[in-house]
C-alpha positions as CSV (number, residue, x, y, z in Angstrom):
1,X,-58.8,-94.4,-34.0
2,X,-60.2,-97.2,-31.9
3,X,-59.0,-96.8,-27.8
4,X,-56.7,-98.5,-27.9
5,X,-52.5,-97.0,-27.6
6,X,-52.3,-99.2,-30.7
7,X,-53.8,-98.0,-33.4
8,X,-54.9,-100.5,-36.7
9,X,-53.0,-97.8,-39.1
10,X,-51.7,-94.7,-39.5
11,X,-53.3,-91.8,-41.5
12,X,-50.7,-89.9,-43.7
13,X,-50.7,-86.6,-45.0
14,X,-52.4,-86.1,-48.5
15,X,-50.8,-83.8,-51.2
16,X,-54.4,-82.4,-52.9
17,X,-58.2,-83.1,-52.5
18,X,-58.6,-83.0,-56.4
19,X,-58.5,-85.8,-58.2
20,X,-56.4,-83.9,-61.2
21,X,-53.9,-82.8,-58.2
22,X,-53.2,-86.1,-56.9
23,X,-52.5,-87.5,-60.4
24,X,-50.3,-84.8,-60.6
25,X,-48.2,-85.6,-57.8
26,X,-48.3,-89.3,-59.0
27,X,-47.0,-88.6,-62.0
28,X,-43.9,-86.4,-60.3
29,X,-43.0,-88.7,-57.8
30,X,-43.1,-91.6,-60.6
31,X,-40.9,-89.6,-62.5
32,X,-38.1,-88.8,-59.8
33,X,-38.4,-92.5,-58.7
34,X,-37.7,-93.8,-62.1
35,X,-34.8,-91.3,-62.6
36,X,-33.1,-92.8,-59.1
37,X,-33.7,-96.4,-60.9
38,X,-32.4,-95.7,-63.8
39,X,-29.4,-93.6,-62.8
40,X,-28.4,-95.5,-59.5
41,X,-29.6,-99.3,-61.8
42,X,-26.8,-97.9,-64.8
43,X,-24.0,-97.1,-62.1
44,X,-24.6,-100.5,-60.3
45,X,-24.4,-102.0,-63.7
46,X,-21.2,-100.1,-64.9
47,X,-19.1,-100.8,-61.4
48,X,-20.0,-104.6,-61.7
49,X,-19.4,-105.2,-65.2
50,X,-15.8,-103.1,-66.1
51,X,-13.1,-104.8,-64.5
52,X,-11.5,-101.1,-64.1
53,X,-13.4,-100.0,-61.7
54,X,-12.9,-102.8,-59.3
55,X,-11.1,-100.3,-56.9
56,X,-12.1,-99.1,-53.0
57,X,-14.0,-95.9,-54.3
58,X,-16.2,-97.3,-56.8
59,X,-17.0,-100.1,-54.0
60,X,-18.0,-97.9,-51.8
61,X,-20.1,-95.9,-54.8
62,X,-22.2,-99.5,-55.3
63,X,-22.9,-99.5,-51.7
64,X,-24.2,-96.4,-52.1
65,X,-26.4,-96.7,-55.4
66,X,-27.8,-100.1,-53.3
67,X,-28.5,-97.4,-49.9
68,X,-30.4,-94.7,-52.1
69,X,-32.2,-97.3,-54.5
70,X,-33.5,-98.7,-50.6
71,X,-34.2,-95.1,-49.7
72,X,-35.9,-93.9,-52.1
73,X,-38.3,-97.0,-52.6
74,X,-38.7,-97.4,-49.0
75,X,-41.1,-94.0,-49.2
76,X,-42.6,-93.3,-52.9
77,X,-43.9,-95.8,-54.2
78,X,-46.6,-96.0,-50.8
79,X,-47.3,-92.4,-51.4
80,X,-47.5,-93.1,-55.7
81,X,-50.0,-96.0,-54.0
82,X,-51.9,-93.6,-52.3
83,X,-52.6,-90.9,-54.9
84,X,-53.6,-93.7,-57.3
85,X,-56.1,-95.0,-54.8
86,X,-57.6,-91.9,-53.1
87,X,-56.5,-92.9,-50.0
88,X,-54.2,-91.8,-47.1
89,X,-54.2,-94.7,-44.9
90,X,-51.3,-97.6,-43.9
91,X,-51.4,-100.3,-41.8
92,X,-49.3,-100.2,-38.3
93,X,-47.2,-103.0,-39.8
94,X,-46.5,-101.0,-42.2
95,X,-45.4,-97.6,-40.8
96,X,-43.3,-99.7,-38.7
97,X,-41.6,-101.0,-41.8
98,X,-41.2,-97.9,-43.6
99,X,-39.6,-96.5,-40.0
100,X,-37.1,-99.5,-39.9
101,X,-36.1,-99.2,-43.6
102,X,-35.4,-95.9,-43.9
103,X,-33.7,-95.2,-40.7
104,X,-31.7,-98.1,-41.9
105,X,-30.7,-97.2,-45.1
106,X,-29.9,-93.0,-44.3
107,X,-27.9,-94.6,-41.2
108,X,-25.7,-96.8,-43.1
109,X,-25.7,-93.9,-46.0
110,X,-24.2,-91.5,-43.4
111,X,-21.9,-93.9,-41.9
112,X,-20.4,-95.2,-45.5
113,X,-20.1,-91.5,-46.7
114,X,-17.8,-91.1,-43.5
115,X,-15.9,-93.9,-45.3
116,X,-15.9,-92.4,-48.5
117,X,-14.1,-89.2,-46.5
118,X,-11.7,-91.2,-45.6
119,X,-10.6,-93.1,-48.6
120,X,-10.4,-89.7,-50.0
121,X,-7.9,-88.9,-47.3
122,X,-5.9,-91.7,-47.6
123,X,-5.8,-91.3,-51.6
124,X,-4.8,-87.8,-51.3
125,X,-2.9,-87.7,-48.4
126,X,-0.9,-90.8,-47.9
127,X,-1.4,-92.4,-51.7
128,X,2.0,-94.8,-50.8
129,X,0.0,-96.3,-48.0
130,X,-3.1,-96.6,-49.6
131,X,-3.1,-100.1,-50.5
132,X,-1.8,-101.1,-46.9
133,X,-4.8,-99.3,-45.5
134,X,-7.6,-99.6,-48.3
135,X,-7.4,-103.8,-48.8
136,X,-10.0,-105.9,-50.1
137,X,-10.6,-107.2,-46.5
138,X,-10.5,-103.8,-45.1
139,X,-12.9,-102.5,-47.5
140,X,-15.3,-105.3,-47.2
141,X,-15.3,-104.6,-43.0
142,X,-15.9,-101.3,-43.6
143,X,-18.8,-101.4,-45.4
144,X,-20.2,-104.3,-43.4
145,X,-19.6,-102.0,-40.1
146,X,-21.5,-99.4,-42.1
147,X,-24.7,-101.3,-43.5
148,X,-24.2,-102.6,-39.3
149,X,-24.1,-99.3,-37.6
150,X,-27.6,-98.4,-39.5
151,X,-29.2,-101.8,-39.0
152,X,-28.6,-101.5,-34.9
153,X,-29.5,-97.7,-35.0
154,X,-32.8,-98.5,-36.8
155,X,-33.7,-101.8,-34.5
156,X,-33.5,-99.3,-31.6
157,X,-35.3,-96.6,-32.8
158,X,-38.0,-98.4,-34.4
159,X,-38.7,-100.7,-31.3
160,X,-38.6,-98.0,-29.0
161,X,-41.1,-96.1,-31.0
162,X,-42.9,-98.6,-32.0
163,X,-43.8,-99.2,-27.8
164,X,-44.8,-95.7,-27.1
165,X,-48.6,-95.5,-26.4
166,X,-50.2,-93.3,-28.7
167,X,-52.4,-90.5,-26.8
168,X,-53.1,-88.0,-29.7
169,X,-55.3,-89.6,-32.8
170,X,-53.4,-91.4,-35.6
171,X,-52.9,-88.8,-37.9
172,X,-49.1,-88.1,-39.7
173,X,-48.3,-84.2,-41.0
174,X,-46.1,-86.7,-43.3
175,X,-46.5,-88.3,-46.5
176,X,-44.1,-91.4,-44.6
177,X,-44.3,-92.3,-41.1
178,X,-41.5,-90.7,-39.8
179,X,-40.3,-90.8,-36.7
180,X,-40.9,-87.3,-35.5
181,X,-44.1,-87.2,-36.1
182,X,-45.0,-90.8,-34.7
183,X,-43.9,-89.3,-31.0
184,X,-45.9,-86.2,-32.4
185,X,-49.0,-88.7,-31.1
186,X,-47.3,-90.2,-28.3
187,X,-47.5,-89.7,-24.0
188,X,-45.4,-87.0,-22.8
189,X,-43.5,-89.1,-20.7
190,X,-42.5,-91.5,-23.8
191,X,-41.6,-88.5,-25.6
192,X,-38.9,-87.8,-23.7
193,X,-37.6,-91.7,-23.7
194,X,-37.1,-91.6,-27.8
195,X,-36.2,-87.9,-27.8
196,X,-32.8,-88.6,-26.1
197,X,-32.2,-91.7,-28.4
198,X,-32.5,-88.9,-30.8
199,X,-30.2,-86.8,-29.3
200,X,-27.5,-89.7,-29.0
201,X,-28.5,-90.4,-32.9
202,X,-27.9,-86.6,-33.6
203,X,-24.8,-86.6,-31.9
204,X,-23.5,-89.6,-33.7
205,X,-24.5,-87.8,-36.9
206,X,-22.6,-85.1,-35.9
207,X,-19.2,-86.7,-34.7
208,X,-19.3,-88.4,-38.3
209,X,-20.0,-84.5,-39.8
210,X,-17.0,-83.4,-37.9
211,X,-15.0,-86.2,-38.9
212,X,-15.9,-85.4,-42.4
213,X,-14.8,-82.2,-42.4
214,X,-11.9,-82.6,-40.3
215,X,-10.9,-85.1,-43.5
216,X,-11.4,-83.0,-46.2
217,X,-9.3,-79.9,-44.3
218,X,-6.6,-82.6,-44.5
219,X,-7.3,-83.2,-48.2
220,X,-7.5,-79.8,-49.7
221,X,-4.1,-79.0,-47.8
222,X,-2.3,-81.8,-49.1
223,X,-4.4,-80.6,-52.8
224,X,-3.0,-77.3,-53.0
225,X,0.6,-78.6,-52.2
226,X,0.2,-80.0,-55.4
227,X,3.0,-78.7,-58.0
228,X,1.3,-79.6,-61.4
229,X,-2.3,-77.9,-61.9
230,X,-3.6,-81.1,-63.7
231,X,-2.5,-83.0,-60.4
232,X,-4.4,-80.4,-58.5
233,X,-7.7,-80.7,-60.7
234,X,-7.8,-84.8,-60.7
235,X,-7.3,-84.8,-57.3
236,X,-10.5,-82.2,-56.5
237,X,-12.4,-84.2,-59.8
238,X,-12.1,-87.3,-57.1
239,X,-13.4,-85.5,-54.1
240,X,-16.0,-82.7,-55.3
241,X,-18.7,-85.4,-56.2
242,X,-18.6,-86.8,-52.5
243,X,-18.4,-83.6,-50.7
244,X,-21.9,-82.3,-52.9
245,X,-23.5,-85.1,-51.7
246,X,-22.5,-85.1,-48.2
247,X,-23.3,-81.4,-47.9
248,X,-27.2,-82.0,-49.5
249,X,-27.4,-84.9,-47.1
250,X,-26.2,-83.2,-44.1
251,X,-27.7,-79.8,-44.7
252,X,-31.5,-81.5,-45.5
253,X,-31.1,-83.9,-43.1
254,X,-29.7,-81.4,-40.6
255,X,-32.5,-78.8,-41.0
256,X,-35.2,-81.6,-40.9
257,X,-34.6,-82.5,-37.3
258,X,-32.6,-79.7,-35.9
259,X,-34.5,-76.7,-37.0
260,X,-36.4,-74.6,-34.4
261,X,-40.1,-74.8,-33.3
262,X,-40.9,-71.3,-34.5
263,X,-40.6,-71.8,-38.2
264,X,-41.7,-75.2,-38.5
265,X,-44.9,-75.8,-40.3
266,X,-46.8,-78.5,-42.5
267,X,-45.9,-77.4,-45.8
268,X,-41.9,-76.7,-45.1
269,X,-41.4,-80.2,-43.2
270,X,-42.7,-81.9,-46.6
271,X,-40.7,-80.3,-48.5
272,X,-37.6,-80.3,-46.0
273,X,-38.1,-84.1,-46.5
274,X,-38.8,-84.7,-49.7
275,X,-35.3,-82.8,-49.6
276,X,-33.6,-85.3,-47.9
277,X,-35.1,-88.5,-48.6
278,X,-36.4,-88.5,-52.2
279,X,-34.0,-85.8,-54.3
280,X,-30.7,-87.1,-53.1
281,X,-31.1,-91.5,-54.4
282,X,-31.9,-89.7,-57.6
283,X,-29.5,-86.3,-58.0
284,X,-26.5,-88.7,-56.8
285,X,-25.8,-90.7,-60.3
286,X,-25.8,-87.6,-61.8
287,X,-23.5,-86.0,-59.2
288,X,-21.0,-88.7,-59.2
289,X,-21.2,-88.9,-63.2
290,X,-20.2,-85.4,-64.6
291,X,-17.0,-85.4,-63.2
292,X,-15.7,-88.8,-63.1
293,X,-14.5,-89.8,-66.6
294,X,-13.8,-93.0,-66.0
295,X,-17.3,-93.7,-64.7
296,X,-18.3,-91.7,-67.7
297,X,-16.3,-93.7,-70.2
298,X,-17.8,-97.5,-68.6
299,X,-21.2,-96.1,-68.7
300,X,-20.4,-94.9,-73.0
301,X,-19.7,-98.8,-73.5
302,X,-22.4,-100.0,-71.4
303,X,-25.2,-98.0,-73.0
304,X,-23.1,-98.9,-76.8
């Protein structure tokens, strides 16, 4: 690193020092990143081409196969780079594009998944108003305020972080930059700038959490008020995908940044990530897919 707060680039973390080890980890990563293609590429696909699925819920669902196809390839392919070409290093532009990207897309994730909690809730609980509340126009703001909400979020983050005189080397204990480790290197003093827009993050991230939950109290209530059984069972079909992936997003995401000092480490903040940023874009077609049939039935004629 040359003297100046500035550094050219960014050293990332590498996965193995042997040749055979690093194609290894090429040849995983390429294989979760063509899943989340494939899987999130077939659901875009089946929502734009059957007119019967032209409804608030599977609008939100294409937002949210566009957010994890943008998360996912936001990180891997630049590490599938790396192992390919022996080499750790990315340029400062570059961190600070990975940094905006991905706090932009997990922002707007969270924030349409806070949506997609309350759809549910208005399906559930007040199905005669749910066209009054759930309209093409409202939908459309919705969504816009979402992809929104992460754009500004990351904007701030990334230049405030991207500002912060650098005082420790340029080495990353990620295979991203990532934000936490980026004021890992900084001045004390700057630290404790970006850790309270943290803090305000977390808190938003948390209101929405509580919101969620708060929405889905609602929902099971109204559920088990349900006379018929097969009433009952649609109505959890509907909800159970959304609240598994809310509850891997929150719980990685969660435990990435909120865990304590004492049992952080190297090796568990990798794998905490790849948790959170990498599994989820590809596990969520799948998720979404079992139990919807009629997802399941537009996908049969698109693949015949």
């Amino acid at each position: 690193m040359s003297n100046s707060s500035f550094p050219n680039e960014f050293l990332l973390l590498t996965f193995a020092d042997t040749r055979k080890l690093q194609l290894l980890h090429f040849g995983l990563f390429l294989g979760i990143y063509l899943a989340a293609l494939l899987g999130n590429g077939l659901i875009l696909t089946a929502i734009a081409c059957d007119h019967c699925l032209h409804t608030p819920m599977y609008f939100f669902l294409l937002n949210l196969a566009l957010l994890d196809l943008g998360t996912i390839t936001t990180t891997v392919p630049k590490a599938m780079a790396n192992s390919l070409r022996k080499t750790t290093a990315i340029s400062y532009s570059g961190c600070a594009t990975q940094v905006f990207f991905l706090f932009f897309m997990l922002g707007a994730e969270y924030s349409l998944l806070t949506i997609m909690a309350y759809d549910r809730y208005i399906a559930i609980c007040k199905p005669l108003h749910y066209w009054t509340f759930m309209d093409s126009r409202a939908c459309v703001n919705m969504v816009a305020a979402a992809w929104g909400s992460g754009f500004l979020n990351s904007v701030l983050h990334t230049a405030n972080t991207f500002s912060l005189p650098l005082c420790q080397g340029n080495a990353l204990d990620q295979f991203f930059c990532e934000i936490s480790q980026i004021l890992k290197l900084s001045c004390s003093d700057a630290y404790v700038r970006e850790a309270g827009l943290l803090v305000v993050s977390v808190c938003l991230v948390l209101s929405c959490f509580v919101f969620i939950l708060f929405s889905y109290m609602q929902i099971i209530r109204a559920v088990l008020r349900i006379p018929s059984q097969q009433g009952r069972h649609k109505a959890f079909s509907t909800c159970l995908p959304h609240l598994a992936v809310v509850s891997i997003f929150s719980s990685t995401g969660m435990f990435a940044y909120l865990k304590p000092p004492s049992i952080s480490s190297p090796s568990l903040d990798v794998v905490v990530t790849v948790l959170y940023s990498v599994v989820p874009p590809a596990v969520n077609p799948l998720i979404y897919s079992m139990r919807n049939q009629d997802l399941k039935d537009a996908l049969k004629k698109l693949t015949q």
